[in-house]
Backbone bond lengths (Angstrom), bond angles and torsions (degrees), N, CA, C in turn:
res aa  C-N    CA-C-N  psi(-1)  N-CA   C-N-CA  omega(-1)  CA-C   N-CA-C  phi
1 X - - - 1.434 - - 1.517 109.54 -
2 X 1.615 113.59 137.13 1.075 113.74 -158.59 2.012 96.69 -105.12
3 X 1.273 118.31 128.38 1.645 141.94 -165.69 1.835 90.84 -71.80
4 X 0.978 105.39 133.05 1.638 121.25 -153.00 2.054 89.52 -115.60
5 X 1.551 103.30 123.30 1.607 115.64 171.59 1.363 104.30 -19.80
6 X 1.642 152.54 136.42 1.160 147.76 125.51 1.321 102.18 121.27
7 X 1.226 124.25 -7.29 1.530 127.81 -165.75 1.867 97.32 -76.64
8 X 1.447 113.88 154.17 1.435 99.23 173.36 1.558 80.38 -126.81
9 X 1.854 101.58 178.52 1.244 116.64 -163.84 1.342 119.59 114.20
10 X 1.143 128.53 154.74 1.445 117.29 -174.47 1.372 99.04 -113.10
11 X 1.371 118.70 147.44 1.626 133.96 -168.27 2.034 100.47 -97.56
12 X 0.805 108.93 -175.72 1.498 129.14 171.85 1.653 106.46 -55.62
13 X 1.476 106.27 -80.99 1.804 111.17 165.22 1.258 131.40 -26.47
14 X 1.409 104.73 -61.33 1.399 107.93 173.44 1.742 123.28 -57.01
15 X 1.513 103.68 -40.12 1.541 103.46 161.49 1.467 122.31 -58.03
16 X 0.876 124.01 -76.76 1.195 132.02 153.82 1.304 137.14 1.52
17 X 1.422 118.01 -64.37 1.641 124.85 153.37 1.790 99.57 -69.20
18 X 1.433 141.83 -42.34 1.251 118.87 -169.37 1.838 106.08 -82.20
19 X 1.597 105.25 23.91 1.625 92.69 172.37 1.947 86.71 -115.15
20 X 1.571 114.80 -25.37 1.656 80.90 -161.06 1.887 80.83 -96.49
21 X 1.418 141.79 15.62 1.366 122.45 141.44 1.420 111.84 -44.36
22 X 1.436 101.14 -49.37 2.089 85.56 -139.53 1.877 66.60 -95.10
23 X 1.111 160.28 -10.43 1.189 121.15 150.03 1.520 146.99 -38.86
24 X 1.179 88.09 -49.25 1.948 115.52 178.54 1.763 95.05 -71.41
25 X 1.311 120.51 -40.65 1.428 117.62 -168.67 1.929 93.58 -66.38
26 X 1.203 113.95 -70.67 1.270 132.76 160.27 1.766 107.52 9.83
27 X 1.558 81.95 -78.43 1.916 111.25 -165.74 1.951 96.04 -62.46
28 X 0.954 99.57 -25.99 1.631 94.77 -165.32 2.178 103.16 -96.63
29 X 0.895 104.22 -35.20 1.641 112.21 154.33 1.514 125.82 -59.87
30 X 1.157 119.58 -50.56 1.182 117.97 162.24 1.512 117.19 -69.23
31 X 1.189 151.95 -42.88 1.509 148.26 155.88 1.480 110.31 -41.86
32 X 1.322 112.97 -13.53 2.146 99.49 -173.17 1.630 75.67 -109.08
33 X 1.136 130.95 -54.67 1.605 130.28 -173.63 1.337 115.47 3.71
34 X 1.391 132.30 127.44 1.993 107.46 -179.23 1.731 82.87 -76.01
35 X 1.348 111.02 169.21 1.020 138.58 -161.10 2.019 99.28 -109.66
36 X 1.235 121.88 116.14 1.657 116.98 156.35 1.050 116.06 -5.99
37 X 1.562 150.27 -172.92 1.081 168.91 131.56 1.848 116.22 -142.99
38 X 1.355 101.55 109.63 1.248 95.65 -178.08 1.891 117.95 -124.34
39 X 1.386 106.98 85.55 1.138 119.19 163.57 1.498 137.85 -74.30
40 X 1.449 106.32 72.16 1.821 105.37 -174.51 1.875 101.60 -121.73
41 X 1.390 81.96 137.89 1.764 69.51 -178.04 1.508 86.14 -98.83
42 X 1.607 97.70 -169.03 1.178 111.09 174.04 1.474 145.22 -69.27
43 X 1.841 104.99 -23.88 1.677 94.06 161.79 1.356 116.83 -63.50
44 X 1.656 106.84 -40.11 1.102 126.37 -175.53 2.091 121.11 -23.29
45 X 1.332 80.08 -51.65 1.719 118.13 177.01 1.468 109.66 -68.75
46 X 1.457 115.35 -44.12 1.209 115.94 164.50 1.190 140.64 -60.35
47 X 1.233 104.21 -26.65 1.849 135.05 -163.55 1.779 81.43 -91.39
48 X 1.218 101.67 -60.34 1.447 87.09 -171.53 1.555 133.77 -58.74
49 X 1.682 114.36 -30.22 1.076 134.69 -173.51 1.867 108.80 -61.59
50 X 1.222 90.57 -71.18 1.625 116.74 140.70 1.275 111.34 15.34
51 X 1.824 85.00 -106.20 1.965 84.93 167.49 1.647 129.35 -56.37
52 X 0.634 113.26 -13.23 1.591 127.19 -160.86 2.071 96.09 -79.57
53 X 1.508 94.11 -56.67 1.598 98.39 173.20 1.783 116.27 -72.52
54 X 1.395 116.04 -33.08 1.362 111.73 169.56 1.724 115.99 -54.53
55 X 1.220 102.66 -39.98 1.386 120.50 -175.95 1.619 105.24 -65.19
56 X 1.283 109.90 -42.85 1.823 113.93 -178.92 1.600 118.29 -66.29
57 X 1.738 90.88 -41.73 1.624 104.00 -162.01 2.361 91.01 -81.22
58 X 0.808 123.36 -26.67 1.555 125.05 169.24 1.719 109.22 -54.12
59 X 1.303 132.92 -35.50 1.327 140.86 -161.15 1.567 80.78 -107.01
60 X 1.153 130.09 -71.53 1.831 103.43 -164.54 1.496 106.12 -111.32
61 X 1.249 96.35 136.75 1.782 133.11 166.77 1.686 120.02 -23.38
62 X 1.222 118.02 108.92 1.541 106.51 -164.07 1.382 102.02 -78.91
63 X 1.277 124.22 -16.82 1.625 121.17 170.06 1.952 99.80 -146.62
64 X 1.312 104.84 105.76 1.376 109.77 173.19 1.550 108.16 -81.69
65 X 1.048 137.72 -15.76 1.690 128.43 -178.36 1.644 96.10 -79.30
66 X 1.394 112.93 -28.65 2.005 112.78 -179.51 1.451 91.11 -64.38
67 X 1.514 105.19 -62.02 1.220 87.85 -160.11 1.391 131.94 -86.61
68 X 1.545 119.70 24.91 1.388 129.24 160.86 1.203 127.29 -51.72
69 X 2.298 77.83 -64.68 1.445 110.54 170.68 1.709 131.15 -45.93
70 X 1.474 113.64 -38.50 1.033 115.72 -174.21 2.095 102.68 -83.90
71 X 1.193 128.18 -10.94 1.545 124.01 -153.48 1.944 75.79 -108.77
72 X 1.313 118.22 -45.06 1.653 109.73 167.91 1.746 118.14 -57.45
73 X 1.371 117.94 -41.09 1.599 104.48 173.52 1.975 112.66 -72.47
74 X 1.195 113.27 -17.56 1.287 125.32 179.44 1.609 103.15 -64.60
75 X 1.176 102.31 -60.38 1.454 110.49 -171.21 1.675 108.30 -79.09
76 X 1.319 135.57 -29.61 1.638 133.33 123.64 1.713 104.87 -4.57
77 X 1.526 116.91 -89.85 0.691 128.99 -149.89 1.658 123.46 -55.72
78 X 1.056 94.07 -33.77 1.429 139.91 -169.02 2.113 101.61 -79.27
79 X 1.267 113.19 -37.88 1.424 114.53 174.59 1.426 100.31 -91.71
80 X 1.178 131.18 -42.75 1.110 135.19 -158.01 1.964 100.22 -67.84
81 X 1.380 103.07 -34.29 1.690 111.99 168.68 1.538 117.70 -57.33
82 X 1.344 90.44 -37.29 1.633 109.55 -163.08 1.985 104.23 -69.71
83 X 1.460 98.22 -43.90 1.240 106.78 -169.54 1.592 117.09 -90.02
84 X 1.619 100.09 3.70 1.650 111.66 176.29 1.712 96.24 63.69
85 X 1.187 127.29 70.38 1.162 128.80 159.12 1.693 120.18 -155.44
86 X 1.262 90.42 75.90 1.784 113.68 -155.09 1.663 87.23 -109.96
87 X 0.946 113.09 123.70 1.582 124.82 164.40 1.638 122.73 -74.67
């Protein structure tokens, strides 16, 4: 179907060339782009990993049923004060 004087909207063509523009623009931006540089050796990686898991294993509980158990005898302990019945 042929796009009639005055009509607005974009037709087929016009898409079309404005995808392989910003392609070619695209392809030619990325080739001048500086490029990453990634120099890590391997302790490096380690050191980092490292912290990364110290940092994880600090936020969650290496055994949450211990430590239920132990915040329930606390709080035991803790009523049992309250109610004057301390052995």
């Amino acid at each position: 179907m042929k796009r009639k004087r005055g009509t607005k909207g974009l037709d087929g063509t016009a898409l079309g060339w404005g995808f392989v523009i910003g392609l070619l623009a695209g392809g030619i931006g990325a080739l001048f782009a500086p490029k990453p540089t990634i120099t890590i050796n391997r302790q490096q990686f380690q050191e980092a990993s490292q912290n990364i898991r110290n940092k994880l294993q600090a936020f969650a509980p290496v055994d949450p049923i211990a430590e239920s158990i132990a915040e329930g005898k606390a709080a035991a302990q803790r009523r049992r004060e309250q109610l004057g019945l301390n052995r």
